[in-house]
C-alpha positions, -999 to 999 in steps of 0.1 A, spaced: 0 0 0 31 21 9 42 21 -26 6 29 -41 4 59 -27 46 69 -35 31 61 -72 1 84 -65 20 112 -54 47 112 -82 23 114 -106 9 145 -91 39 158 -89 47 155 -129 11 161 -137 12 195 -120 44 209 -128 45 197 -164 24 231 -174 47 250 -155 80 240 -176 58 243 -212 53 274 -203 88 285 -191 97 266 -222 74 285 -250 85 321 -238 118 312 -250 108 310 -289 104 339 -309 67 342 -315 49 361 -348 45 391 -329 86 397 -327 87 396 -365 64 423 -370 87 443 -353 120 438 -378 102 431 -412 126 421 -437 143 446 -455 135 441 -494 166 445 -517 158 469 -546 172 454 -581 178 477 -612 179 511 -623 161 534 -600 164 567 -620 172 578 -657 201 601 -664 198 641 -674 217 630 -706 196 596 -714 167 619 -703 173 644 -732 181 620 -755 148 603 -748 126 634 -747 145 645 -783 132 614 -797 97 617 -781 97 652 -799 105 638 -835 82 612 -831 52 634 -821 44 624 -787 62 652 -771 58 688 -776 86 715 -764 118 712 -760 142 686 -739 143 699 -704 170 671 -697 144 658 -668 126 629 -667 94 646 -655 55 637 -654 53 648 -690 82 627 -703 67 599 -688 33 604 -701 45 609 -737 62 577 -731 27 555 -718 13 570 -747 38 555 -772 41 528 -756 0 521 -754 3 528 -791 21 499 -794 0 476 -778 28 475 -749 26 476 -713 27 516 -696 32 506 -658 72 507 -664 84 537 -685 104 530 -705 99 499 -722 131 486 -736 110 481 -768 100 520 -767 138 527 -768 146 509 -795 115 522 -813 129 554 -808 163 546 -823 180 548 -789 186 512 -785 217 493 -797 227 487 -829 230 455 -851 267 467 -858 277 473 -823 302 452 -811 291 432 -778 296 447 -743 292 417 -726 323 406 -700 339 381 -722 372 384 -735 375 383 -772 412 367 -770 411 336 -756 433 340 -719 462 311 -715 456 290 -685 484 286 -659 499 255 -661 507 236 -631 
């Protein structure tokens, strides 16, 4: 009977601290509410303005091709970027991002078929070290 009740009383024991360590337990791990605190940081990717030169040379372009009136301010401004949309939804092409790289070469501002390459590869071959 001695050891019934030493059985008895352990288990009370575990039973009634058990909620006490889960407890102690789940404050140590970062809950959804510490997040909201440090949201991630988002890497922008890309071009984030256009140049007072590339900007004249676009608004030039818009000029000759009738979707501009004026002259280049050298400033990509709300009417530069209008007269772009418009083009551009001429086209049949998308007007959220100004400019379209198909806009640009519309224009006669994009590359060239005689241009050479500008990608990073070397046009001579380079001679490996030898070991």
């Amino acid at each position: 009977m001695h050891l019934r009740h030493l059985v008895l009383l352990s288990a009370l024991i575990a039973l009634s601290t058990a909620p006490a360590i889960a407890a102690a337990h789940s404050r140590r791990t970062a809950s959804a509410h510490s997040f909201a605190k440090h949201p991630a940081k988002t890497k922008l990717v890309g071009q984030r303005t256009i140049d007072d030169d590339r900007a004249t040379q676009i608004q030039s372009a818009l000029i000759r091709a009738g979707y501009l009136t004026g002259s280049p301010s050298g400033h990509w401004d709300a009417d530069t970027e209008a007269a772009m949309g418009r083009l551009q939804a001429d086209n049949g092409w998308q007007t959220k991002l100004v400019p379209d790289s198909r806009a640009i070469i519309k224009l006669g501002l994009g590359p060239t078929p005689d241009a050479p390459p500008t990608a990073a590869i070397p046009t001579t071959p380079v001679a490996t070290a030898q070991r």
